[in-house]
N, CA, C and O atoms as a Tripos MOL2 file, in Angstrom:
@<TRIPOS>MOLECULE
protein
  296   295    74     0     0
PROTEIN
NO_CHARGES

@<TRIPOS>ATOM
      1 N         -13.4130   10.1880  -15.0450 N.3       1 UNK1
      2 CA        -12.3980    9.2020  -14.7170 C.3       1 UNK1
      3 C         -12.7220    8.6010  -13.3500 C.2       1 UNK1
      4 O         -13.2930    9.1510  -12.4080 O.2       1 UNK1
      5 N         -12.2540    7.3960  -13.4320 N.am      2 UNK2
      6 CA        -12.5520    6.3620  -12.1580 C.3       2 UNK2
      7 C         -11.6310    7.0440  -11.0100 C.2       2 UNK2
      8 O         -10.9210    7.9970  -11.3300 O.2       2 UNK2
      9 N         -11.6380    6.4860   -9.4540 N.am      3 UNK3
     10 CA        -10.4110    6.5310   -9.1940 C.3       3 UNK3
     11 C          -9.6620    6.0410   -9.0850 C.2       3 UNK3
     12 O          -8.6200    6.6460   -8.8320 O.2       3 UNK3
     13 N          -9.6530    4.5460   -9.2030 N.am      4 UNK4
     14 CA         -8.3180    3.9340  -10.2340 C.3       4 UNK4
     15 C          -7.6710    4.5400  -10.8140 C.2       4 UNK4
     16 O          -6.5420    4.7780  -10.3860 O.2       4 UNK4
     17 N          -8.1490    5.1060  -12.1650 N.am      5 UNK5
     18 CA         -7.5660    5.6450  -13.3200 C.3       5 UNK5
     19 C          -7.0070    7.3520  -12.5570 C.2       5 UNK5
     20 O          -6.0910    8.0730  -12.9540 O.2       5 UNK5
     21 N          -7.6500    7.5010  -11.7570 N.am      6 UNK6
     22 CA         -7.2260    8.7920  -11.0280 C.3       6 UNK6
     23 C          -5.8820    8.5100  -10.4350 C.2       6 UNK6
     24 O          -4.8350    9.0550  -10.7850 O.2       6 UNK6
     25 N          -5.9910    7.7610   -9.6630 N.am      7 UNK7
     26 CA         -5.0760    6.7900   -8.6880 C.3       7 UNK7
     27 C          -3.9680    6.8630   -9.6710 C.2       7 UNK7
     28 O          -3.0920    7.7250   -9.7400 O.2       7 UNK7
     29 N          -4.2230    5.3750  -10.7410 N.am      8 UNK8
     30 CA         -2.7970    5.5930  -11.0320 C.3       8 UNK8
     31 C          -2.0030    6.6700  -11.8250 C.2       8 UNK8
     32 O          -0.7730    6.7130  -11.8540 O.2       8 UNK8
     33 N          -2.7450    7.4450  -12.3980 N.am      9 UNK9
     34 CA         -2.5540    8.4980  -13.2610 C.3       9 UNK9
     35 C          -1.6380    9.2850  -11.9960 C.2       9 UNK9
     36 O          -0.4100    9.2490  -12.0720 O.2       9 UNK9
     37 N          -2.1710    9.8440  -11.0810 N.am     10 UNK10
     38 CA         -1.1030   10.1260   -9.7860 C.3      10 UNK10
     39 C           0.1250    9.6060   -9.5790 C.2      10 UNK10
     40 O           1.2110   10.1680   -9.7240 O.2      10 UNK10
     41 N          -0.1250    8.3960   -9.2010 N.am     11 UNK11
     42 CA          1.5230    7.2670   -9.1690 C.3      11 UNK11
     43 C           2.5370    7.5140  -10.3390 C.2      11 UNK11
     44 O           3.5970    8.1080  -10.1380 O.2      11 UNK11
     45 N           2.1560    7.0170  -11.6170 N.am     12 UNK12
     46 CA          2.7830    7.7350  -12.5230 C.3      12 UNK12
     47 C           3.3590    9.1040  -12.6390 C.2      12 UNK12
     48 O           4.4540    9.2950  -13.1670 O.2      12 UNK12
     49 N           2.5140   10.1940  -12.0720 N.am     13 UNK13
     50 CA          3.0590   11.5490  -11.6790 C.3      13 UNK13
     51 C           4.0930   11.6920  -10.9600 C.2      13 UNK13
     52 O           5.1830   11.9350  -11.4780 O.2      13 UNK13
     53 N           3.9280   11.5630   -9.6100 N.am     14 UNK14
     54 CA          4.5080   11.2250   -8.6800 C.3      14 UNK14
     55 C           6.0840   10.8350   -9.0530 C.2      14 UNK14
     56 O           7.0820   11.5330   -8.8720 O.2      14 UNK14
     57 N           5.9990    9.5570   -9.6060 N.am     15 UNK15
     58 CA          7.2320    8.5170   -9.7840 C.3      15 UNK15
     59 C           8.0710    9.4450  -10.7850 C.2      15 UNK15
     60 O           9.2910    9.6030  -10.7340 O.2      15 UNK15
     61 N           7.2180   10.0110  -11.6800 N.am     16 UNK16
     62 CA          8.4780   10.8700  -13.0390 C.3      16 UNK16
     63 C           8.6380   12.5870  -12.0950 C.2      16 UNK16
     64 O           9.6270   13.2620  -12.3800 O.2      16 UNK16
     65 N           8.0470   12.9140  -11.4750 N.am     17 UNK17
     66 CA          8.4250   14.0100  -10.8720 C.3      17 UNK17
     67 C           9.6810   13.8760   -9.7240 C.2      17 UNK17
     68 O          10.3280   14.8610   -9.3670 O.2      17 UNK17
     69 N           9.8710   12.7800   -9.3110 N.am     18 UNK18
     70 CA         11.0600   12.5150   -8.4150 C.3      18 UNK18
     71 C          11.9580   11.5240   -8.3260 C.2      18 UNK18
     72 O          12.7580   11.2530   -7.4310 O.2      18 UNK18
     73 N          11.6510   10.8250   -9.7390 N.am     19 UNK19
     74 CA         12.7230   10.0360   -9.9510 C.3      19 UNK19
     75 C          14.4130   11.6460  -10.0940 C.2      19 UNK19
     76 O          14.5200   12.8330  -10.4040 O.2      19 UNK19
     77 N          15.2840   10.5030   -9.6200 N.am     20 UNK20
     78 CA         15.6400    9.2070   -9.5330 C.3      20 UNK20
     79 C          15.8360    8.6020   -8.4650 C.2      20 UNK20
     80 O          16.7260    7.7850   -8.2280 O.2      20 UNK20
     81 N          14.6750    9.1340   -7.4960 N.am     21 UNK21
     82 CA         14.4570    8.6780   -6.3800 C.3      21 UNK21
     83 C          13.4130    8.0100   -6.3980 C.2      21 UNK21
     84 O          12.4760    8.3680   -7.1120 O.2      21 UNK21
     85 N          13.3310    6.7620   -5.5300 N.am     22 UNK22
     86 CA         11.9550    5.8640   -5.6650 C.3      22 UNK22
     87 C          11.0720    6.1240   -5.1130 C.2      22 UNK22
     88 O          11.2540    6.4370   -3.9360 O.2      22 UNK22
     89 N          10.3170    6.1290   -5.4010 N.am     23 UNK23
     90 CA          8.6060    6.8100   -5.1900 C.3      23 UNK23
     91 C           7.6410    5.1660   -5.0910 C.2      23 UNK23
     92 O           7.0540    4.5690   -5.9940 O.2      23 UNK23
     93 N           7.7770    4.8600   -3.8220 N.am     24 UNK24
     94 CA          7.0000    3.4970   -3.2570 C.3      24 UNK24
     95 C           5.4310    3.9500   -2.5940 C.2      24 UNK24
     96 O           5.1510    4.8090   -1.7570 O.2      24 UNK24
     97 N           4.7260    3.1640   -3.2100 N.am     25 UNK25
     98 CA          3.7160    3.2490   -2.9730 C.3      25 UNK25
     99 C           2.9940    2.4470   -1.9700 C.2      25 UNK25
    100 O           3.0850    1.2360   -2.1750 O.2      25 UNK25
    101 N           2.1530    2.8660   -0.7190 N.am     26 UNK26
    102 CA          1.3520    1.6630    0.2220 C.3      26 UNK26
    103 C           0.1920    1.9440    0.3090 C.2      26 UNK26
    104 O          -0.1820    2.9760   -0.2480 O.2      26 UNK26
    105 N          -0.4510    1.3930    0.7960 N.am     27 UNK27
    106 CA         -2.1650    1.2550    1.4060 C.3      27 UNK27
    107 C          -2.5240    1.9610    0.0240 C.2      27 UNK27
    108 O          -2.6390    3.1810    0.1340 O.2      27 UNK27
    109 N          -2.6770    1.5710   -0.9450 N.am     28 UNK28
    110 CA         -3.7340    2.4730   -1.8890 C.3      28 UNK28
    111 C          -4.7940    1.7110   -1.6400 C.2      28 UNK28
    112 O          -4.7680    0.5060   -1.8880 O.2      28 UNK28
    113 N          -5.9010    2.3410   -1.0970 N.am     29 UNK29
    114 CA         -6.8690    1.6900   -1.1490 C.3      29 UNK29
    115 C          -8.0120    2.8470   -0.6320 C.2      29 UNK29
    116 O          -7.6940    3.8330    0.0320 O.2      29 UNK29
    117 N          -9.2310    2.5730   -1.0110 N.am     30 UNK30
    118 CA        -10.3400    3.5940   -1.0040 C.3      30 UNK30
    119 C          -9.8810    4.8480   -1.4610 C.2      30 UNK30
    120 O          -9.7890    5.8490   -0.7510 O.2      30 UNK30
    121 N          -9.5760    4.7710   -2.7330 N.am     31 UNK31
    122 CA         -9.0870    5.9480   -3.4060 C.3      31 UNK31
    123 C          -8.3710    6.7540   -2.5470 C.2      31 UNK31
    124 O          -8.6180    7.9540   -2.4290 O.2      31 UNK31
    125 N          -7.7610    6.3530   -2.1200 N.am     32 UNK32
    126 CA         -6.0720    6.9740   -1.1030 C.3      32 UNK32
    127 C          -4.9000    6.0210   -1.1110 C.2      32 UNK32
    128 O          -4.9190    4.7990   -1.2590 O.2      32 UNK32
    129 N          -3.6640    7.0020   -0.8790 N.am     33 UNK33
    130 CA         -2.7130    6.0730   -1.1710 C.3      33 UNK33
    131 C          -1.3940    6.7860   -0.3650 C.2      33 UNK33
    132 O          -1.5180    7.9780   -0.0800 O.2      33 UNK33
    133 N          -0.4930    6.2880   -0.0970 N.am     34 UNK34
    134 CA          0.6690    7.2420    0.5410 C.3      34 UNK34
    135 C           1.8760    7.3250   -0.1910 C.2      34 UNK34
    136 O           1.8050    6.3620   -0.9540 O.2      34 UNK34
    137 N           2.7680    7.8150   -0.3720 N.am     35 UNK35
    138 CA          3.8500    7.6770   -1.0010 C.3      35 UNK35
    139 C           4.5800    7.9170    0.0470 C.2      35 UNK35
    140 O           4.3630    8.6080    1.0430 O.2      35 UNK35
    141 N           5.9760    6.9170   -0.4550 N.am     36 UNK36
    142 CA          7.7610    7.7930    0.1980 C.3      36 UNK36
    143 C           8.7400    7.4950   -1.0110 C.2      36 UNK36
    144 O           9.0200    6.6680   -1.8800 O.2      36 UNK36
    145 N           9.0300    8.5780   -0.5430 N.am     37 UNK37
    146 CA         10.3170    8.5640   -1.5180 C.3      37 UNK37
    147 C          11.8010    8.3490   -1.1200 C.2      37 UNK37
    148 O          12.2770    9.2560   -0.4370 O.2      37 UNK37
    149 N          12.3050    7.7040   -1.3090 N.am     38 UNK38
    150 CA         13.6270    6.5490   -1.1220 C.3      38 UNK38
    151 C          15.0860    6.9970   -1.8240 C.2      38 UNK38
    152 O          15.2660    7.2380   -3.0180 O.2      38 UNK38
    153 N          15.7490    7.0260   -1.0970 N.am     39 UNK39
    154 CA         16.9560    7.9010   -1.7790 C.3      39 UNK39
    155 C          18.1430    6.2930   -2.1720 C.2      39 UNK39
    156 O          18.1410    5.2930   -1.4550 O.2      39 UNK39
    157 N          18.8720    6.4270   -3.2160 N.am     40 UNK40
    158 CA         19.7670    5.7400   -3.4130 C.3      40 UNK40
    159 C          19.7420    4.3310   -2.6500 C.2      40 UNK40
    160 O          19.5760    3.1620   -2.9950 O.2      40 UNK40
    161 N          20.0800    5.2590   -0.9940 N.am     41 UNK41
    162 CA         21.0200    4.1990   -0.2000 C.3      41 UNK41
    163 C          20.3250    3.4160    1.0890 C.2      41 UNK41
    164 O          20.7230    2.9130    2.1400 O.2      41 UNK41
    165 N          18.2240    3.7260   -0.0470 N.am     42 UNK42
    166 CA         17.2860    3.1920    0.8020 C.3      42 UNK42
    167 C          17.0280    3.7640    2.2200 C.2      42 UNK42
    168 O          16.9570    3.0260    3.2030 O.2      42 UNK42
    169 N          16.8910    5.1130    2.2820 N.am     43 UNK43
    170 CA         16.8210    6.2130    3.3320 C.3      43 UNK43
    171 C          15.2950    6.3700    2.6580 C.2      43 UNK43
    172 O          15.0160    6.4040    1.4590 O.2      43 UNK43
    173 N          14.5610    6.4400    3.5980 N.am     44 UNK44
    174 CA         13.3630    7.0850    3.5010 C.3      44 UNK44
    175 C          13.1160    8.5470    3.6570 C.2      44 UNK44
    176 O          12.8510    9.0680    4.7410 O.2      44 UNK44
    177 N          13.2590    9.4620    2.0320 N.am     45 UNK45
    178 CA         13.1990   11.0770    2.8760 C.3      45 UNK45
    179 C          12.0980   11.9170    2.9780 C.2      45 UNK45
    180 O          12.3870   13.0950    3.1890 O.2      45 UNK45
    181 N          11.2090   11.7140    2.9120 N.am     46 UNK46
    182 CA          9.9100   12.1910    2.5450 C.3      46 UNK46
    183 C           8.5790   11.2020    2.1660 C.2      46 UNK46
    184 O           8.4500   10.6090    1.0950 O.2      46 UNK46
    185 N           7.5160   11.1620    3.4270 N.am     47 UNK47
    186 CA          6.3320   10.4450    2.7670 C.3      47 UNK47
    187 C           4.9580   10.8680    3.4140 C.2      47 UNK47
    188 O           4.8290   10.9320    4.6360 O.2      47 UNK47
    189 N           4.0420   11.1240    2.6230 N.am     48 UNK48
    190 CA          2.6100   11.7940    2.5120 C.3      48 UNK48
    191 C           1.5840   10.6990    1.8060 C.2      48 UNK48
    192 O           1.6450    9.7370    1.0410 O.2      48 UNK48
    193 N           0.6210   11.4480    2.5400 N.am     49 UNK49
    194 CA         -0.9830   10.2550    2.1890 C.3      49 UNK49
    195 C          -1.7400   11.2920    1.4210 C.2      49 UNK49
    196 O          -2.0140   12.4330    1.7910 O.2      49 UNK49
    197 N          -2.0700   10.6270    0.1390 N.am     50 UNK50
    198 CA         -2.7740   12.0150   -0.2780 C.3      50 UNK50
    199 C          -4.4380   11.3870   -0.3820 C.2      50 UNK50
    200 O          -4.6110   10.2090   -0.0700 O.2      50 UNK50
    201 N          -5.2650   11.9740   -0.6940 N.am     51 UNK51
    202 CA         -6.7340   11.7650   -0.7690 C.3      51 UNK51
    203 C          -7.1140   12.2160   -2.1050 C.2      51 UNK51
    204 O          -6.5490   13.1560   -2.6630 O.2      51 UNK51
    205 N          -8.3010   11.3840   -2.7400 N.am     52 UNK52
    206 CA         -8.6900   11.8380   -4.0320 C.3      52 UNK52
    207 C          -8.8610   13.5320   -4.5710 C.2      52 UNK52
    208 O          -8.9200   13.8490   -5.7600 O.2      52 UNK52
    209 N          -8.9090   14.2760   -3.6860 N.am     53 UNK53
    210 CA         -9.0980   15.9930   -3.7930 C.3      53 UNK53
    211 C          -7.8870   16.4580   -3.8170 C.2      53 UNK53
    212 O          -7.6890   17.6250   -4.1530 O.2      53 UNK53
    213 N          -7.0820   15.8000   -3.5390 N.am     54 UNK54
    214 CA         -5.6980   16.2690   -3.7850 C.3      54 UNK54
    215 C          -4.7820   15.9830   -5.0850 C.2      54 UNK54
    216 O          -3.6760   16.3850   -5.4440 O.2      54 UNK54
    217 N          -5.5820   15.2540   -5.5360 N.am     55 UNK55
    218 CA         -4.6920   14.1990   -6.9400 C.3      55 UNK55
    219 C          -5.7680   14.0830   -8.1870 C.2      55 UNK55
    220 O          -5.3330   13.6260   -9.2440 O.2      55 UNK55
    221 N          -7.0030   14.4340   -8.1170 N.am     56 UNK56
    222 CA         -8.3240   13.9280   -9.1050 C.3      56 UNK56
    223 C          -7.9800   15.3950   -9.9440 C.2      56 UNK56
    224 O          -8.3800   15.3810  -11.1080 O.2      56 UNK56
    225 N          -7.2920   16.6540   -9.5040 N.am     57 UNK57
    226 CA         -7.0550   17.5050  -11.1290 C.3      57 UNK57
    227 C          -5.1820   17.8390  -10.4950 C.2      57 UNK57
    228 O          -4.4380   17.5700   -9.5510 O.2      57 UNK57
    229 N          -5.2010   18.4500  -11.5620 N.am     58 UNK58
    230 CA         -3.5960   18.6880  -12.1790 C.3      58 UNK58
    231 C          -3.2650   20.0460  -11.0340 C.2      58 UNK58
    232 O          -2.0960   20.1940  -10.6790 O.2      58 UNK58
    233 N          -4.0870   20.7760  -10.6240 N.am     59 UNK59
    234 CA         -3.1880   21.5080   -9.4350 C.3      59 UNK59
    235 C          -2.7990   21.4980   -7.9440 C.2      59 UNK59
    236 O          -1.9240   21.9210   -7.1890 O.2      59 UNK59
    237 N          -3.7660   20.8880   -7.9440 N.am     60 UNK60
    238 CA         -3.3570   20.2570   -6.3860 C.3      60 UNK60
    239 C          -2.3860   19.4070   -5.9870 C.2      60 UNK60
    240 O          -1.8810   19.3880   -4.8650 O.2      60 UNK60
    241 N          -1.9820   18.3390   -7.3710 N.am     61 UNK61
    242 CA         -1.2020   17.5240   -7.0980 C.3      61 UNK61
    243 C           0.3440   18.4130   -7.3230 C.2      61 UNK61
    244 O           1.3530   18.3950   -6.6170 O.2      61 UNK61
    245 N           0.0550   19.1630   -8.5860 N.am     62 UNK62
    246 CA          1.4500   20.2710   -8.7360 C.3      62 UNK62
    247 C           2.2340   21.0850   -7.3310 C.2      62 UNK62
    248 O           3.3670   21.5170   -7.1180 O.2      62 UNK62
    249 N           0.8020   21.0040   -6.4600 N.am     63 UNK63
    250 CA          1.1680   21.8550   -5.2800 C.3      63 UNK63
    251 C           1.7190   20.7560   -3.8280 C.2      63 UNK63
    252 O           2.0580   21.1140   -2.6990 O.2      63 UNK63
    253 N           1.6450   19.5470   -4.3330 N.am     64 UNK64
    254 CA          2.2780   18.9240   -3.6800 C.3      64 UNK64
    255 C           3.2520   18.5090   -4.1400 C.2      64 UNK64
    256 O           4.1630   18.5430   -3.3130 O.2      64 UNK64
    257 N           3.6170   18.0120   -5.3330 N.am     65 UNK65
    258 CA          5.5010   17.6410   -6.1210 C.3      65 UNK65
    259 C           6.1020   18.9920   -5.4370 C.2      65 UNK65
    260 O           7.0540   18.8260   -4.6740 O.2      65 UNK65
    261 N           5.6120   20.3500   -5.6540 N.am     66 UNK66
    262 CA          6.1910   21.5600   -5.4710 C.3      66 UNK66
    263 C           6.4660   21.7260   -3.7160 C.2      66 UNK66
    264 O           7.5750   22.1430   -3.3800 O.2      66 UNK66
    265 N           5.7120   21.4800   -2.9170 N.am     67 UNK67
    266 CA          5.7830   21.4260   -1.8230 C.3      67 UNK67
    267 C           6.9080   20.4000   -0.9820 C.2      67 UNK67
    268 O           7.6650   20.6940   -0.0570 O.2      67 UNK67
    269 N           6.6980   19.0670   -1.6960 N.am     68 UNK68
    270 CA          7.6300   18.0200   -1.1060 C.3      68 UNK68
    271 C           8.7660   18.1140   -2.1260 C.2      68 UNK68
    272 O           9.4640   17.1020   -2.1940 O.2      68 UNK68
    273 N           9.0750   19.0900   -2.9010 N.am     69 UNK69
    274 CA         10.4650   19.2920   -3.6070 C.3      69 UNK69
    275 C          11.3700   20.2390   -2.7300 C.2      69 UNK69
    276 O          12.5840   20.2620   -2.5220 O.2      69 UNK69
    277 N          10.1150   21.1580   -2.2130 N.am     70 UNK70
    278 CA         10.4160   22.0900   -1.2060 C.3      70 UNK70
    279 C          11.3540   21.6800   -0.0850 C.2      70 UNK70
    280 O          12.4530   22.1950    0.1250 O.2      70 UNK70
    281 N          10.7610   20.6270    0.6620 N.am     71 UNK71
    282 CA         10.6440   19.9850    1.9220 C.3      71 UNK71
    283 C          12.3930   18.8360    1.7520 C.2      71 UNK71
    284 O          13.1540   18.5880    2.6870 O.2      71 UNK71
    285 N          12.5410   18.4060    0.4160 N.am     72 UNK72
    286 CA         13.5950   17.4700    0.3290 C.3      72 UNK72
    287 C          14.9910   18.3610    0.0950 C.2      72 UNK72
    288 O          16.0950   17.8290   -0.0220 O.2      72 UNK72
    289 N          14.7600   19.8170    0.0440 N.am     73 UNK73
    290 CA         16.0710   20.6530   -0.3830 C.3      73 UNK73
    291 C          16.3380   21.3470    0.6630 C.2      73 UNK73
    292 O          17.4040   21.9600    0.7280 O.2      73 UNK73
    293 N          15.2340   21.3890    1.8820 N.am     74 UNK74
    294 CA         15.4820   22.0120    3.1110 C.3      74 UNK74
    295 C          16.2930   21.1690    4.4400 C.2      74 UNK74
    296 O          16.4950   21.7490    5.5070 O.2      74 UNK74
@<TRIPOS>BOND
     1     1     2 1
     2     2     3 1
     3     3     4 2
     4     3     5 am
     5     5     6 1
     6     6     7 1
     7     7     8 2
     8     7     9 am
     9     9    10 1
    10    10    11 1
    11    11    12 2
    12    11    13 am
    13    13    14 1
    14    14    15 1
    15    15    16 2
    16    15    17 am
    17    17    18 1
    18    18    19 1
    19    19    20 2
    20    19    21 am
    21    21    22 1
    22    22    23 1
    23    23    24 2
    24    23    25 am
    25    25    26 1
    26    26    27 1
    27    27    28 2
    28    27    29 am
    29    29    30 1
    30    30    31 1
    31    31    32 2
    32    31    33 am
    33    33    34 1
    34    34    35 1
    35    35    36 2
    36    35    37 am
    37    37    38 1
    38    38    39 1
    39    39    40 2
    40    39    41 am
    41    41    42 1
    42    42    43 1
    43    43    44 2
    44    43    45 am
    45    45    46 1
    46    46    47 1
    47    47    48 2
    48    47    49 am
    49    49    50 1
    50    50    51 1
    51    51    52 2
    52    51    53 am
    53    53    54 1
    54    54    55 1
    55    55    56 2
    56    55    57 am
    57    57    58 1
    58    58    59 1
    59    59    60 2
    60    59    61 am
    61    61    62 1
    62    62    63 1
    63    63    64 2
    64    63    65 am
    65    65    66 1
    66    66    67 1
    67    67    68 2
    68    67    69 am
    69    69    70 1
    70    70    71 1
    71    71    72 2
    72    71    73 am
    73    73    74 1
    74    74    75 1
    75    75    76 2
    76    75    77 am
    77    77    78 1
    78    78    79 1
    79    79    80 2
    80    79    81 am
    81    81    82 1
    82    82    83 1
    83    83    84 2
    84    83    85 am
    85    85    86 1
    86    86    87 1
    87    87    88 2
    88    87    89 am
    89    89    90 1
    90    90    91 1
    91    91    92 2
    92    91    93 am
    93    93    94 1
    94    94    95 1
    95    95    96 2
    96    95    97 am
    97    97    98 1
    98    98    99 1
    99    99   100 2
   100    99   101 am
   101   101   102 1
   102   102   103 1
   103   103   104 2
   104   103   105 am
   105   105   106 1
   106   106   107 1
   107   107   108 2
   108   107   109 am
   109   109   110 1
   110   110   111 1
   111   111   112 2
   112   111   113 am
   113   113   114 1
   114   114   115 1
   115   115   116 2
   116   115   117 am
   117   117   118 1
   118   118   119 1
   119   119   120 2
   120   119   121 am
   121   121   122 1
   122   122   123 1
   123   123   124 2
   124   123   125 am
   125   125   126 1
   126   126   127 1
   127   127   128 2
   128   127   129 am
   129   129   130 1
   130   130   131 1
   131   131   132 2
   132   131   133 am
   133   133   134 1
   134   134   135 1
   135   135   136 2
   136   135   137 am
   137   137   138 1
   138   138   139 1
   139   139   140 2
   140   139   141 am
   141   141   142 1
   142   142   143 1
   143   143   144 2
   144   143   145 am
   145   145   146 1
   146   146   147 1
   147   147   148 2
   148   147   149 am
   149   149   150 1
   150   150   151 1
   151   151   152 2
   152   151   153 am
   153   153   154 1
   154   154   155 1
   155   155   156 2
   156   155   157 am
   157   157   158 1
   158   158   159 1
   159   159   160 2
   160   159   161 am
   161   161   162 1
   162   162   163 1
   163   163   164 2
   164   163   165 am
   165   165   166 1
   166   166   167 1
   167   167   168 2
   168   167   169 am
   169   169   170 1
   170   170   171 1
   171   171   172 2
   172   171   173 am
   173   173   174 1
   174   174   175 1
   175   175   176 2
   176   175   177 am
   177   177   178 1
   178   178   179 1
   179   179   180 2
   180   179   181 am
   181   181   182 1
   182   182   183 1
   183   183   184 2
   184   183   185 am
   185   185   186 1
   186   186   187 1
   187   187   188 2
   188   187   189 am
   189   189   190 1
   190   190   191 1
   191   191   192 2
   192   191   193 am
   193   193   194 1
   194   194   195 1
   195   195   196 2
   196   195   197 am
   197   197   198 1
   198   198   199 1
   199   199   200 2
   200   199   201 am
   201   201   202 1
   202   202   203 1
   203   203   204 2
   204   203   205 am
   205   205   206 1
   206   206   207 1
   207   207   208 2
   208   207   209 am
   209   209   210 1
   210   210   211 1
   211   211   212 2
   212   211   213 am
   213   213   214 1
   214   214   215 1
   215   215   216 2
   216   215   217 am
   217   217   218 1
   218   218   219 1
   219   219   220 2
   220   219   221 am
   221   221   222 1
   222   222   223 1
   223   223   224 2
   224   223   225 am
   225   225   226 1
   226   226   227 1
   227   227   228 2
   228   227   229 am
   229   229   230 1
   230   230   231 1
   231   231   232 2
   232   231   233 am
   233   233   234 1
   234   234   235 1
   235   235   236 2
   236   235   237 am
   237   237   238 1
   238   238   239 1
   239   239   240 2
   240   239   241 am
   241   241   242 1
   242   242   243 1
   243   243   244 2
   244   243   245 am
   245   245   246 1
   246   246   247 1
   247   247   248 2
   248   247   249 am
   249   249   250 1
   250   250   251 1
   251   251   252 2
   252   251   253 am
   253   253   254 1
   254   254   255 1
   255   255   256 2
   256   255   257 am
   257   257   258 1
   258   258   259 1
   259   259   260 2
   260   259   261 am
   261   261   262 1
   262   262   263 1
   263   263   264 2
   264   263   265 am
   265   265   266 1
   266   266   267 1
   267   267   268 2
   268   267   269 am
   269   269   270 1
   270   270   271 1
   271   271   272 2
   272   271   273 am
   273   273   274 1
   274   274   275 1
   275   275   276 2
   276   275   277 am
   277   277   278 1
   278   278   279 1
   279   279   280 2
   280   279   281 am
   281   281   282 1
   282   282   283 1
   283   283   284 2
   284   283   285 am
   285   285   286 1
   286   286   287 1
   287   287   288 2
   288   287   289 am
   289   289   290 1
   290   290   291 1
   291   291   292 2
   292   291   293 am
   293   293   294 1
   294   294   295 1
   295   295   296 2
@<TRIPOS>SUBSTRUCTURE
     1 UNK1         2 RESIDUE 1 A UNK
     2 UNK2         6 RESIDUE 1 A UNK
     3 UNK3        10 RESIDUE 1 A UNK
     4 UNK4        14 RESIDUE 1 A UNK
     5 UNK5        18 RESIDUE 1 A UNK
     6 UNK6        22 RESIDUE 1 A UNK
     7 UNK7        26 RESIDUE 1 A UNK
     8 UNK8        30 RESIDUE 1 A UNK
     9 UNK9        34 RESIDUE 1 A UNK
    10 UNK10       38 RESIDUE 1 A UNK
    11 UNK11       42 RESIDUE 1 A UNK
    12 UNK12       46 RESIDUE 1 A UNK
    13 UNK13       50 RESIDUE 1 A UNK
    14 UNK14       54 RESIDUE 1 A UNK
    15 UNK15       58 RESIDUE 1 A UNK
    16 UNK16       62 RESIDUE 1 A UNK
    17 UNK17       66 RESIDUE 1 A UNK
    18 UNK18       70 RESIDUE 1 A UNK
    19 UNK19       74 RESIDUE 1 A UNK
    20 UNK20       78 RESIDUE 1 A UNK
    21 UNK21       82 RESIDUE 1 A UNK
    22 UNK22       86 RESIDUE 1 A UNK
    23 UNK23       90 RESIDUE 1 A UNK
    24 UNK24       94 RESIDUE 1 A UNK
    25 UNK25       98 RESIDUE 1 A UNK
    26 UNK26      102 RESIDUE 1 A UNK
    27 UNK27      106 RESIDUE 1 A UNK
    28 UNK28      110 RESIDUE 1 A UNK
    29 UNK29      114 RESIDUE 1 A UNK
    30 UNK30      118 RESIDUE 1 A UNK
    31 UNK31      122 RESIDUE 1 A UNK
    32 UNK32      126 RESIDUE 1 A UNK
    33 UNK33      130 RESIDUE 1 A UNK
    34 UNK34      134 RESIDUE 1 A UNK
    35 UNK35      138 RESIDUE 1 A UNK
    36 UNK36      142 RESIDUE 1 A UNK
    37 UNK37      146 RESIDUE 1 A UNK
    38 UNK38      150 RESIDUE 1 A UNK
    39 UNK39      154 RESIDUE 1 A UNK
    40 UNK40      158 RESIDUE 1 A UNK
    41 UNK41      162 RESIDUE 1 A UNK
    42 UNK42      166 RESIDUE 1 A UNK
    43 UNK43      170 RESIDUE 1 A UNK
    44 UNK44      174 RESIDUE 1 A UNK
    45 UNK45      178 RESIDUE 1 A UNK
    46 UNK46      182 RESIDUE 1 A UNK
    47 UNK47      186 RESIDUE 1 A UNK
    48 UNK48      190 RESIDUE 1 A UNK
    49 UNK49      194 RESIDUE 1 A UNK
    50 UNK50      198 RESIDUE 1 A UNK
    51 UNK51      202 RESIDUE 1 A UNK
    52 UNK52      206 RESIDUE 1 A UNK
    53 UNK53      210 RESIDUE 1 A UNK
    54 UNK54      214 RESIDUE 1 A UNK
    55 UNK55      218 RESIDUE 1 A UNK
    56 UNK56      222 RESIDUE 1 A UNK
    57 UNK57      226 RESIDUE 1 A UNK
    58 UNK58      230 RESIDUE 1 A UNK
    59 UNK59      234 RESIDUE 1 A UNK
    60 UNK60      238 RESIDUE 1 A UNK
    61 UNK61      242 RESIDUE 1 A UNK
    62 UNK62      246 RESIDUE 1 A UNK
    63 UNK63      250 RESIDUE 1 A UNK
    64 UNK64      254 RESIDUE 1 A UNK
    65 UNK65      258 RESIDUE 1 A UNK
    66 UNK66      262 RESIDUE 1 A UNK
    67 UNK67      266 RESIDUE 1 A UNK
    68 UNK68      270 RESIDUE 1 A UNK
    69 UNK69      274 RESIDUE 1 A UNK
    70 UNK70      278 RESIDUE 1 A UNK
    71 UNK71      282 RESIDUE 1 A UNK
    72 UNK72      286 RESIDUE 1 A UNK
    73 UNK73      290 RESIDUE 1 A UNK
    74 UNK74      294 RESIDUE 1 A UNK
C-alpha cells in the first residue's frame, strides 16, 4: 500500500474511533498528518502528528486511539 492509501485508511480510522467528536485533519503531507479532535461546542481537546510508522499497520495506530481515549477521560 501507498501512503496515500495508508494515509487515508488512518483518517478514516481515526474519524470512526472518535466520532462523535470531529476528528480534523491538517498538514497531511509527506506521509504525515496531525489530527484534533473537536468537541460539540468547537473546543479543541486533543491533537497529535502521527508519522507513517505509527499508522502503516493496525497496532500502532490501536495504541494511539487507546492512548488519546486515555488522555480525553483524564
Amino acid at each position: 500500500m501507498t501512503h496515500t492509501l495508508h494515509t487515508q485508511a488512518a483518517i478514516r480510522t481515526l474519524t470512526h474511533a472518535f466520532a462523535p467528536l470531529d476528528c480534523l485533519i491538517v498538514a497531511a503531507r509527506n506521509g504525515c498528518f496531525s489530527f484534533t479532535l473537536v468537541d460539540e461546542h468547537g473546543i479543541a481537546r486533543r491533537s497529535e502528528r502521527l508519522y507513517p510508522e505509527q499508522y502503516s499497520s493496525a497496532a500502532p495506530l490501536q495504541a494511539i486511539i487507546d492512548r488519546t481515549r486515555q488522555a480525553l477521560v483524564a
